[in-house]
VOGU-3710 file (C-alpha; in Angstrom, 3 decimals, decimal comma):
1> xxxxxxxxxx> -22,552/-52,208/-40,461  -25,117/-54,691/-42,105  -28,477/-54,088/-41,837  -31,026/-56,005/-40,342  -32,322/-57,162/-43,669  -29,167/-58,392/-44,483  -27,988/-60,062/-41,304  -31,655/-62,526/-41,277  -30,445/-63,253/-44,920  -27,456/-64,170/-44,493
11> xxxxxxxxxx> -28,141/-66,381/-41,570  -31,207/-68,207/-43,955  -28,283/-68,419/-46,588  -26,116/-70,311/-44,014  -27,861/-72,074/-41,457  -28,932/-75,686/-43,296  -31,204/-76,956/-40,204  -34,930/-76,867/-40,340  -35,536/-75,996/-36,554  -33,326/-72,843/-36,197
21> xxxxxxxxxx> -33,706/-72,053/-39,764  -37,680/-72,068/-39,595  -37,333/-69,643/-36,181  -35,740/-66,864/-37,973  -38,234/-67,253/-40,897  -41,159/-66,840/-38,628  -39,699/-64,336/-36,888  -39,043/-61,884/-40,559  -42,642/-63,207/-41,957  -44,438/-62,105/-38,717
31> xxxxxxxxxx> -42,020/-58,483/-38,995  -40,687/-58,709/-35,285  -37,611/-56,469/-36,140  -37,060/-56,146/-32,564  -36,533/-59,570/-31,450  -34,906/-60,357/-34,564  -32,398/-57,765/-33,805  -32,008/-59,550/-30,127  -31,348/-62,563/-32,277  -29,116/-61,514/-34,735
41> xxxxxxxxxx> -26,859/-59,364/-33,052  -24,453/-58,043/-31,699  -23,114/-61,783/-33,034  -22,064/-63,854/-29,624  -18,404/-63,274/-28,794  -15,552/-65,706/-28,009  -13,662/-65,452/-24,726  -12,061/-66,824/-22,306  -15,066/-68,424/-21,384  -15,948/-69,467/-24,680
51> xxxxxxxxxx> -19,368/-69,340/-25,352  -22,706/-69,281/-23,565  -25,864/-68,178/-24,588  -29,793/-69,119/-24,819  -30,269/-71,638/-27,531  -31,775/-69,808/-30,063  -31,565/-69,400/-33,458  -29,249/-66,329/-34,618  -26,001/-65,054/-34,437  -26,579/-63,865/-31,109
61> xxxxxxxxxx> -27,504/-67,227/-29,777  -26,145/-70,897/-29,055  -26,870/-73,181/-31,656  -25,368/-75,673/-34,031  -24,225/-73,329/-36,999  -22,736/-70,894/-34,217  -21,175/-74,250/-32,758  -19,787/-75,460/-36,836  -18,487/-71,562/-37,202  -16,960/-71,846/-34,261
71> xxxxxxxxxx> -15,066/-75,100/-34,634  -13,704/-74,386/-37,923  -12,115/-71,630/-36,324  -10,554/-72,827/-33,382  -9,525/-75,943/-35,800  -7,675/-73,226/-38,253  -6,088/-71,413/-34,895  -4,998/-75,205/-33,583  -3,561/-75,800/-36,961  -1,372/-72,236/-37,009
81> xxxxxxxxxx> 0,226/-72,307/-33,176  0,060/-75,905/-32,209  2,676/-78,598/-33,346  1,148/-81,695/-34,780  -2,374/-80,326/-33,282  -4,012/-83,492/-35,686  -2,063/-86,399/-33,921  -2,330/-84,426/-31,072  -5,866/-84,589/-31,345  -9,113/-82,603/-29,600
91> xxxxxxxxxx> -11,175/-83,811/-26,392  -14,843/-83,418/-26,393  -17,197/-83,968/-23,994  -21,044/-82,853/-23,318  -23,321/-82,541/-20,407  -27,075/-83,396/-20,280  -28,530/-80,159/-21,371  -30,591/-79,826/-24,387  -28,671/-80,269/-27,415  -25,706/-80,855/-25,945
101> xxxxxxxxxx> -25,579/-84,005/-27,850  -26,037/-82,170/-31,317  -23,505/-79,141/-30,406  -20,838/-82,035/-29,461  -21,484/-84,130/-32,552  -21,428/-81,041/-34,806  -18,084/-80,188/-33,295  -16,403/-83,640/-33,741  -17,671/-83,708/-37,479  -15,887/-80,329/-37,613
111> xxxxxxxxxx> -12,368/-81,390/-36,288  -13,319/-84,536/-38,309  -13,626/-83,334/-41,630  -10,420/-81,466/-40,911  -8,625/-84,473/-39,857  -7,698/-84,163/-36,644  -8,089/-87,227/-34,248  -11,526/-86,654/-31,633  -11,284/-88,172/-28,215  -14,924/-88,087/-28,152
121> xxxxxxxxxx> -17,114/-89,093/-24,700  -19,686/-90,499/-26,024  -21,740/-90,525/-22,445  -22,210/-87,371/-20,216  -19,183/-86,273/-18,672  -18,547/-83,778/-15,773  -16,416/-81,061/-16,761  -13,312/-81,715/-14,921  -13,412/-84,988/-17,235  -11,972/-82,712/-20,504
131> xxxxxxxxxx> -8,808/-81,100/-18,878  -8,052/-84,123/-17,002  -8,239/-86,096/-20,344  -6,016/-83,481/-22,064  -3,295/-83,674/-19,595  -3,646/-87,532/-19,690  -3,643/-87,795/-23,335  -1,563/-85,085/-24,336  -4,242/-83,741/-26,681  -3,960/-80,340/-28,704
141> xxxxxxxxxx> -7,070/-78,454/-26,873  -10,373/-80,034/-25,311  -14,306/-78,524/-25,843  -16,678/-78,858/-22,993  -20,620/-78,426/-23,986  -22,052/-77,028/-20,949  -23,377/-74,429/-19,132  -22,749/-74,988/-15,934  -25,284/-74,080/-13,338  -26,516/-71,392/-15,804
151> xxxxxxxxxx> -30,596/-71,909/-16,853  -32,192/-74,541/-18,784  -32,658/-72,710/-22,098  -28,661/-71,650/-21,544  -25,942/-73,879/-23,392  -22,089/-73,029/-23,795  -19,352/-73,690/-25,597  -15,816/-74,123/-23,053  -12,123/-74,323/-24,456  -8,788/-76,005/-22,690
161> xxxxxxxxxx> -5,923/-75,414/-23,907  -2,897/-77,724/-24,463  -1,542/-77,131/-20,805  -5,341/-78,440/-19,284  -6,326/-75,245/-17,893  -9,312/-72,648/-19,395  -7,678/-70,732/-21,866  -6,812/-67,155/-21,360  -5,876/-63,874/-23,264  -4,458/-63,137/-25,781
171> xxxxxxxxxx> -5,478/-66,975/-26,537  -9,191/-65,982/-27,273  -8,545/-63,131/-29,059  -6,891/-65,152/-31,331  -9,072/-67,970/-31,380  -12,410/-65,152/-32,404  -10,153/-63,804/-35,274  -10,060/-67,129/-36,766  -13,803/-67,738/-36,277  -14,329/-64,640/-38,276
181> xxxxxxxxxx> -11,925/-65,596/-40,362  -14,211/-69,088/-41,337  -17,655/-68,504/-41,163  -18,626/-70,283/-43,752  -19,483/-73,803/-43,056  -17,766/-76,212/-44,705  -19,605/-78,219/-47,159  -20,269/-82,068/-47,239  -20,101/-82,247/-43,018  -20,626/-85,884/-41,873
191> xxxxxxxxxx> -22,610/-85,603/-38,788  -21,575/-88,561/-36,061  -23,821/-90,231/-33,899  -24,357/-91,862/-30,942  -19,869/-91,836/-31,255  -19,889/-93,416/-34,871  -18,766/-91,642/-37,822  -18,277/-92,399/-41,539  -14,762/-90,539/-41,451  -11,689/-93,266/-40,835
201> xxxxxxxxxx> -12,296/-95,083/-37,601  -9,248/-94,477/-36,399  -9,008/-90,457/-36,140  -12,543/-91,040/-33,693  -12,026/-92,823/-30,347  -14,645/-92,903/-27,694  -11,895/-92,110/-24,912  -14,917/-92,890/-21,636  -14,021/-96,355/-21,161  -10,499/-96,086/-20,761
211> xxxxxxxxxx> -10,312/-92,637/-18,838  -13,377/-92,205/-16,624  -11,913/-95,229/-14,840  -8,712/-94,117/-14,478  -9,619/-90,509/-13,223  -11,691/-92,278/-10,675  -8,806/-94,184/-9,724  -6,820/-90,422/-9,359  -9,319/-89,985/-7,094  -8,670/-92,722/-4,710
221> xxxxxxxxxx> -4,627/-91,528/-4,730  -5,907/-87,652/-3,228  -6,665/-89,287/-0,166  -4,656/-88,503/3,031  -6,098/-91,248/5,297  -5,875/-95,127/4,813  -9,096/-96,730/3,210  -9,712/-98,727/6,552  -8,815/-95,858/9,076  -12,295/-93,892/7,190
231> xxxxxxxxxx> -15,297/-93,680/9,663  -16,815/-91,916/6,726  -20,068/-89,890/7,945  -23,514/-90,086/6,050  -24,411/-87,535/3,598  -27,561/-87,160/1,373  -26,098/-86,179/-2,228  -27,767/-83,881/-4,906  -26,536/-83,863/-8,158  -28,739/-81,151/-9,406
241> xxxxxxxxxx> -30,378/-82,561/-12,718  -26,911/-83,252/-13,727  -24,133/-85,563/-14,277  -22,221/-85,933/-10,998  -23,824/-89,073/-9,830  -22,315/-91,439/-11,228  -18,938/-89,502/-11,010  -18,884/-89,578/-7,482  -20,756/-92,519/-6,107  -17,522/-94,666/-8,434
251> xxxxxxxxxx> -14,974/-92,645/-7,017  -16,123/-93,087/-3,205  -16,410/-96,697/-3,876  -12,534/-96,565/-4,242  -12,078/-95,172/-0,961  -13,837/-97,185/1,080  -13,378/-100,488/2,395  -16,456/-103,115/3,623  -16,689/-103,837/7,301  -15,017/-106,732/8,467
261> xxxxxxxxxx> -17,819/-108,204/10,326  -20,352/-108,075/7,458  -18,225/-110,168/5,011  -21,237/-110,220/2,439  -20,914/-105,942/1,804  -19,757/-105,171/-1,466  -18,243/-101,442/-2,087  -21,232/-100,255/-3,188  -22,870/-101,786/-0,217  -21,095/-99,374/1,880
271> xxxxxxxxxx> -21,510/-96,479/-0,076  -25,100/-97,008/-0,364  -25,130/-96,693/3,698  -23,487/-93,651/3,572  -24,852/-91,987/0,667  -28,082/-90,939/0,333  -29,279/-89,829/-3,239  -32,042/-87,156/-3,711  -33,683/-89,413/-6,919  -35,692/-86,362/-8,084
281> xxxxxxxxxx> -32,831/-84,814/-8,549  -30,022/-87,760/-9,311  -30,131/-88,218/-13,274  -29,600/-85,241/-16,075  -32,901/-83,356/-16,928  -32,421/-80,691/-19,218  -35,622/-78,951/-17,764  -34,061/-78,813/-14,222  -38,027/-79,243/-12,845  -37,519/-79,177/-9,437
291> xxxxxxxxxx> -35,448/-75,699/-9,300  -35,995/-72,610/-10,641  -31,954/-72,095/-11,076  -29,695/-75,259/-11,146  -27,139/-73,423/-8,689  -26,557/-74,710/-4,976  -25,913/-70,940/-4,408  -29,424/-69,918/-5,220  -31,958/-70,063/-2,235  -34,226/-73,214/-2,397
301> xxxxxxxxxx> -31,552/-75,385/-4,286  -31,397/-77,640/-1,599  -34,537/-77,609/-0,140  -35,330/-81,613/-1,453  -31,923/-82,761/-0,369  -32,927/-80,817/3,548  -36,428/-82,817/3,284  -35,011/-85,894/2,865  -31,482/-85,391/5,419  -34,694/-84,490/8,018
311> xxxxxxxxxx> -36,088/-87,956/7,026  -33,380/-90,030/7,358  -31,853/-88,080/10,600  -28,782/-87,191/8,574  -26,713/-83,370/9,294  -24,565/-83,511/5,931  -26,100/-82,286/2,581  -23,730/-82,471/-0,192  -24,356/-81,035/-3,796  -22,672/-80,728/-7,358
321> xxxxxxxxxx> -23,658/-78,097/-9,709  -24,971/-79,560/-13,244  -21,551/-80,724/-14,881  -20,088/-81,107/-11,513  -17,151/-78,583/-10,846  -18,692/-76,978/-8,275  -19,451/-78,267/-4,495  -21,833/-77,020/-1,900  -22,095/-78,542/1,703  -24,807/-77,790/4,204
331> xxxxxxxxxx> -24,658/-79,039/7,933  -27,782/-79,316/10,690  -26,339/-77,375/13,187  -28,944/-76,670/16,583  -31,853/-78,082/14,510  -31,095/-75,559/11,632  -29,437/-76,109/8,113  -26,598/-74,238/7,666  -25,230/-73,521/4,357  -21,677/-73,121/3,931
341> xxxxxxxxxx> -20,623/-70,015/1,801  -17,966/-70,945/-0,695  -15,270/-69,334/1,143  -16,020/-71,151/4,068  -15,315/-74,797/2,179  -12,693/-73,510/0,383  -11,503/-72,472/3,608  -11,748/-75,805/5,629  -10,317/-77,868/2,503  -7,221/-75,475/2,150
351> xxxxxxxxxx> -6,465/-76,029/6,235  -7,179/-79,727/6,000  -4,511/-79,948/3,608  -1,908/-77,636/5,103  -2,398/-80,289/8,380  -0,971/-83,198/5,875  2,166/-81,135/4,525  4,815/-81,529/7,105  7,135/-79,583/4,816  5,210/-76,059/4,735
361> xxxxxxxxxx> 7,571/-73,405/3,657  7,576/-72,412/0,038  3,763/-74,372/-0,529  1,479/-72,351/-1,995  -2,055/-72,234/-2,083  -3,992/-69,827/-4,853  -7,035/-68,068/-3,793  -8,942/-65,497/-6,447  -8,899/-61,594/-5,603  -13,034/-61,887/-4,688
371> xxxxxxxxxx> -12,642/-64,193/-2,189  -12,173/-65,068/1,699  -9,006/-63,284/2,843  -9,237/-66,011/5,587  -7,033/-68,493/4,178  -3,832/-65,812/3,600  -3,959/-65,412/7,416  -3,926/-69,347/8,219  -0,992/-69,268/5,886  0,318/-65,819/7,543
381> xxxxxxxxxx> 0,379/-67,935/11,067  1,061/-71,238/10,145  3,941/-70,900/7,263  2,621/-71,393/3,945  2,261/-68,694/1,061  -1,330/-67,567/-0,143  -1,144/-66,046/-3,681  -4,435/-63,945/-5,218  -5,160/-64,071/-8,657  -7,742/-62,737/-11,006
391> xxxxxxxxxx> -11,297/-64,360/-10,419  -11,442/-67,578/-11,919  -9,902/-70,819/-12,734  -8,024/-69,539/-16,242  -5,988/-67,409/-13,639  -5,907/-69,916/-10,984  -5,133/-72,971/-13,179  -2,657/-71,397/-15,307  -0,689/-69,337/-12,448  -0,964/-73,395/-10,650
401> xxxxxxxxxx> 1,070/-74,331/-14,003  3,578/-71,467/-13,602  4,872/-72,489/-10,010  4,188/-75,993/-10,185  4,529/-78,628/-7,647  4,495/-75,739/-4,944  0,889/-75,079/-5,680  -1,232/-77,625/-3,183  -4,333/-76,524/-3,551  -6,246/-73,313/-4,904
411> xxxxxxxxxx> -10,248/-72,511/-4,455  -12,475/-69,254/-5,683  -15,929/-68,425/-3,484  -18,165/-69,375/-5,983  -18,285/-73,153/-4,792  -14,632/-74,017/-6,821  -11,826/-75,947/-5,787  -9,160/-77,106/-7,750  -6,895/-80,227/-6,737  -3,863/-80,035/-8,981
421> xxxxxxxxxx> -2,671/-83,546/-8,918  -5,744/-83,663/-10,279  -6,741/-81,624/-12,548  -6,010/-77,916/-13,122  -9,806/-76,531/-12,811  -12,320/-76,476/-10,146  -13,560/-79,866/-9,923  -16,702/-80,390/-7,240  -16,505/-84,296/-7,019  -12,876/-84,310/-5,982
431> xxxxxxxxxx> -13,682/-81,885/-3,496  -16,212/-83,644/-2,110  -13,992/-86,818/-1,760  -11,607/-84,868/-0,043  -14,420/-83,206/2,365  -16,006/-86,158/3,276  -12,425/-87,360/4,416  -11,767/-84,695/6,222  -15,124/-84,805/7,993  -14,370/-88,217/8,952
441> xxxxxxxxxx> -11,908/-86,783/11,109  -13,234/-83,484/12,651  -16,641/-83,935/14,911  -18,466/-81,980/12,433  -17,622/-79,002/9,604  -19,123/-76,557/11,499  -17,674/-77,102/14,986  -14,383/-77,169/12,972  -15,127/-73,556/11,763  -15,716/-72,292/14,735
451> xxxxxxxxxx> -12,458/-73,675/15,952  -10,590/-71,616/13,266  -12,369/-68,584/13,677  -11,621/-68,699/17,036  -7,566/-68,643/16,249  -7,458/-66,532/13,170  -10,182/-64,039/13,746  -13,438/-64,345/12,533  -14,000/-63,053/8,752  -17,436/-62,568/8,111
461> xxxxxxxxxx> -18,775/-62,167/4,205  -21,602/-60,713/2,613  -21,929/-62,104/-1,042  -24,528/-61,390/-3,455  -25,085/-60,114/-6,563  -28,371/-57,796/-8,525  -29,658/-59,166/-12,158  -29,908/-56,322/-14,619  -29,836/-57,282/-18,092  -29,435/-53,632/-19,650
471> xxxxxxxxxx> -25,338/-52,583/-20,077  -26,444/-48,904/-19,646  -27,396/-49,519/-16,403  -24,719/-51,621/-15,472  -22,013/-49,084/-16,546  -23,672/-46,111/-14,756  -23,568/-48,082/-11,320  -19,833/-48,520/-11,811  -19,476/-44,317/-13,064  -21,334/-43,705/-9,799
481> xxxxxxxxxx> -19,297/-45,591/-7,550  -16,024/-44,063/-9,017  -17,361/-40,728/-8,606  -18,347/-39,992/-5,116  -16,010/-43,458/-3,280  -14,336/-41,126/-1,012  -17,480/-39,909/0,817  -19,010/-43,034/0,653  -18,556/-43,838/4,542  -18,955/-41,374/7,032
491> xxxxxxxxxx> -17,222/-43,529/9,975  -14,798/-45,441/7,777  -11,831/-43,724/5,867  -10,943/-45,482/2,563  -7,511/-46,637/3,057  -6,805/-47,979/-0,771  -8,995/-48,210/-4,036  -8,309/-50,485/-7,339  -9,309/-50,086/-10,041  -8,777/-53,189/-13,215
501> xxxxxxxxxx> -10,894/-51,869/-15,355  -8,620/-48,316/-15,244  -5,834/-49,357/-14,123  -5,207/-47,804/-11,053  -4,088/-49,099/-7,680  -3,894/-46,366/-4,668  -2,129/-49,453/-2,766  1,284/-49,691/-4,812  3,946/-47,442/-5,641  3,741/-46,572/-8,867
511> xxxxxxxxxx> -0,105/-46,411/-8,007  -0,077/-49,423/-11,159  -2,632/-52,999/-10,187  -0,329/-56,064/-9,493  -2,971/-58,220/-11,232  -4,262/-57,695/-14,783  -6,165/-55,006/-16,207  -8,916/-55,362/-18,832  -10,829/-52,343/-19,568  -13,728/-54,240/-20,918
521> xxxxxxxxxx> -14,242/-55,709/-17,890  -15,527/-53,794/-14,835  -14,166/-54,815/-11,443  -13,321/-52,155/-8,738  -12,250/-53,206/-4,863  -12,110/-50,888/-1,855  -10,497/-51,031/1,670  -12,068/-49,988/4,132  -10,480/-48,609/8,057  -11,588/-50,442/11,053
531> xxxxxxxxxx> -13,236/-48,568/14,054  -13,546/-49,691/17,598  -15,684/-53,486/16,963  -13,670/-54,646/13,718  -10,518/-54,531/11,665  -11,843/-53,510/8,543  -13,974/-54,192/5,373  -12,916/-55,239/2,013  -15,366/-55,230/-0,831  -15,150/-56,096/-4,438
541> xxxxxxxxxx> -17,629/-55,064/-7,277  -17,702/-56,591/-10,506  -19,847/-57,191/-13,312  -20,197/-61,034/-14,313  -18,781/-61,975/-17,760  -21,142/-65,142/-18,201  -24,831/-63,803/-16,443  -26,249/-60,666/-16,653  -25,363/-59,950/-12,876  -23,441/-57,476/-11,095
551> xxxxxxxxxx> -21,360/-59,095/-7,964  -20,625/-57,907/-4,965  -18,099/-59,523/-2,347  -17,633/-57,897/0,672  -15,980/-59,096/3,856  -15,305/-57,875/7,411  -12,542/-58,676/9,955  -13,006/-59,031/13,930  -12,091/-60,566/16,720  -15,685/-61,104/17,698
561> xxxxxxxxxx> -18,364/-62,900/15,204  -21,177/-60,447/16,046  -19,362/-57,558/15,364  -17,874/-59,031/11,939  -21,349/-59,310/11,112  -22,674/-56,304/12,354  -19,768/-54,932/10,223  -20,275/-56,511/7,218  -24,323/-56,238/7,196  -23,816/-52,208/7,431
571> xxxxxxxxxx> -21,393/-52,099/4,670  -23,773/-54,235/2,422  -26,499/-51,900/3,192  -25,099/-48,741/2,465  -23,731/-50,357/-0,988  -26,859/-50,941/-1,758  -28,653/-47,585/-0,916  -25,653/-45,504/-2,623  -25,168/-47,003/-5,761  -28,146/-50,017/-6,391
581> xxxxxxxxxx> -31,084/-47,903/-5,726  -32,509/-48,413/-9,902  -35,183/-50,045/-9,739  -34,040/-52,282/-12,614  -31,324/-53,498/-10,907  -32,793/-56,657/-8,873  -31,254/-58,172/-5,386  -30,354/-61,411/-4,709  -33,141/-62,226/-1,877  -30,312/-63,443/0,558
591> xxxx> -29,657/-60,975/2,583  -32,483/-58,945/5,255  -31,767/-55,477/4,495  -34,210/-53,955/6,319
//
């Protein structure tokens, strides 16, 4: 193991720009071992996510040497297990955080030097933009810089593979070897800008002006209705700080048609009547001023988007996250906004498109082991299969790939929603498209709800999550939990217990998980018996793999809303008391547990 000495020399040996390099000096002249050791290691780890991390100078952080060391890498990997990977070629694209510009350059110079051909976006993209352009293009892999709805001072680092979806394992695996493999960065890099290069003109093609337009077009085809049977309602529209503006205000121009009696609308005459854009919020700011987290999750998120819906007397709020794959909806329902969970939309969107297959039996729709169990019993009563998978969209996307065409439609309760003839990911402006369209037909989503809880039973959630950013803590929740599970409830019996971090599943035979195990990765889900008011509770516990969170997603069944929520709020509070009561583990404040 290197020492600290040696790890802060190494990285002044290696790391040629000024304003990281400068940090780390600082940092050694001023002797602040500890946050030099935060900085310098344990070095930042490639997975199925990719990369994400404060940007920072160190191993341990996001920045451009971390981003060089990691392209040569995945370049080298490309080179060993995918056939003509140069022609091929890579996809990069960026989103409006800081840096993002220079991580995305660095990259293409990379793949550059190396000779592969870079379909480079040389404009913010949303995320869905990369996979979409892979399976378009038939490129080798595609790099999204982004970090989602993460933090300002947060950037990341996000690989598709050849097939369009997230990569999975063993993929990463592999892929980190070969970073190790080529850490040194490789000399004489020609950095691009603003989509120019010095390398031969032809291996670097700014790939925006022929593809944005024609996934925006892709767009247009998802639609069920007619263009000029849409009564499409009004919405106000936050795009968070990000880049989902533009994305969606050109693809709802496609679907909509100008009134016949005002012969002087254009398209975007009509959209701007039924779109109203938060401006505080409409263009990418890095600094994210106006929230303190740029999720439509987090409480407050929406609050500009609710002043101005009160305004304008409008009852839709719709929102992307930051790069756009996720979608939130709230509704004024009795005078009060109502936010949608995740499972709710993904919910209503999965039933909205079961009601335009005529030819059920043998369509599938994919849902993720965390959320709603809601949608299997629409598809128990109404003839369509409901598949779970791992939680997220690498297991989603690439099990959508495995059965192809009989996959419809497949969502996660974390605001995602993937659209497979369009792309193979979540993707929140295509699922707003295809929301808006269905509210054009239903008197409102909320009044729709309640219509389906009304048939299938009502399924009441309680999802939340406590920050703790120390791993000791985190893992002695999870010991806790497996240690004294059976006399957790008094008045419920636990009917079945999995286990994916162990590998154990009291639900199947051989007493073996169905889905994946990964011991690194803690994720435990209990049953719970009904009693007299409701049919049960199912609850999932997991510990994040991108924030420093630990998740909880519990759910309860009943015929009858209050007791579903009666149900579910006792369950969450007795989680909480049993295993959550450190006081460095922080709630969500979502939930009145009092």
């Amino acid at each position: 193991m290197a020492t600290l000495r040696e790890l802060w020399e190494e990285w002044l040996r290696l790391d040629m720009r000024p304003k990281t390099r400068v940090e780390i000096q600082r940092l050694v002249e001023h002797g602040d071992t500890e946050e030099l050791e935060r900085r310098l290691r344990p070095r930042i780890s490639f997975g199925t996510a990719g990369l994400r991390a404060r940007m920072q100078a160190g191993f341990a952080r996001m920045n451009h040497l971390i981003v060089i060391q990691t392209s040569q890498g995945l370049a080298e990997y490309l080179l060993k297990n995918v056939p003509d990977a140069r022609d091929c070629g890579i996809v990069i694209g960026r989103d409006g955080r800081s840096d993002s510009d220079l991580f995305a350059e660095m990259a293409a110079a990379v793949f550059l030097a190396k000779r592969f051909k870079v379909w480079y976006f040389r404009k913010v993209v949303h995320t869905p933009m990369v996979p979409f352009t892979i399976d378009e293009l038939g490129a080798a892999v595609g790099i999204m810089i982004t970090a989602s709805h993460n933090p300002g001072w947060d950037n990341g680092y996000k690989v598709y593979g050849q097939n369009g979806c997230q990569i999975n394992s063993p993929e990463d695996k592999s892929i980190a070897a070969h970073i190790l493999d080529n850490l040194e960065p490789m000399e004489n890099l020609e950095p691009i800008h603003n989509g120019r290069s010095k390398h031969d003109p032809a291996l670097l093609v700014d790939v925006g002006v022929a593809l944005i337009p024609k996934y925006w077009t892709r767009i247009s085809d998802l639609t069920f209705a007619e263009p000029y049977s849409l009564k499409l309602p009004r919405f106000v529209y936050t795009a968070m700080h990000g880049v989902g503006l533009s994305f969606l205000h050109e693809s709802l121009k496609r679907i909509v048609v100008c009134d016949a009696r005002s012969k002087h609308m254009t398209q975007s005459d009509v959209v701007h009547e039924i779109m109203y854009i938060v401006e505080s919020q409409a263009m990418p700011d890095p600094d994210f001023p106006t929230v303190k987290y740029p999720n439509p999750e987090e409480q407050g998120a929406l609050d500009l988007a609710k002043e101005m819906a009160n305004t304008e007397g409008i009852s839709l709020i719709f929102a992307n996250d930051p790069d756009a794959d996720r979608f939130a909806v709230a509704e004024k329902v009795a005078g009060e906004w109502y936010q949608f969970t995740g499972d709710q939309v993904g919910v209503l969107l999965g039933y909205y498109m079961s009601t335009f297959n005529s030819h059920l039996k043998g369509m599938t729709m994919l849902t993720s082991a965390v959320s709603s169990q809601m949608l299997a019993k629409i598809g128990e009563v109404e003839g369509f299969i409901v598949e779970e998978t791992l939680t997220g969209f690498k297991w989603l996307g690439n099990r959508a790939m495995e059965l192809g065409d009989r996959v419809i439609y497949a969502y996660e309760e974390a605001l995602g929603y993937m659209l497979p003839g369009i792309v193979h990911d979540k993707d929140g402006v295509a699922a707003a498209i295809l929301f808006l369209e269905a509210c054009s037909r239903w008197q409102s989503p909320w009044s729709k709800l309640q219509e389906l809880y009304e048939k299938y039973g009502y399924f009441e959630t309680r999802n939340t999550y406590w920050r703790c950013d120390d791993h000791e803590v985190v893992d002695s929740v999870f010991a806790k939990i497996r240690q004294n599970l059976t006399e957790f409830s008094a008045d419920r019996k636990l009917e079945r217990f999995r286990d994916l971090t162990n590998g154990t599943d009291s639900g199947t035979e051989d007493n073996q998980p169905i889905l994946p195990t990964d011991p690194n990765t803690q994720m435990i889900t209990c049953w719970l018996s009904g009693n007299e008011h409701d049919d049960g509770v199912r609850f999932t516990i997991r510990a994040s793999g991108t924030e420093p969170k630990v998740k909880l997603y519990l759910e309860c069944q009943s015929r009858s809303q209050a007791n579903a929520r009666i149900g579910a709020s006792e369950i969450l509070k007795l989680i909480n008391a049993t295993w959550f009561n450190d006081k460095r583990l922080v709630l969500e404040k979502k939930y009145d547990l009092s």
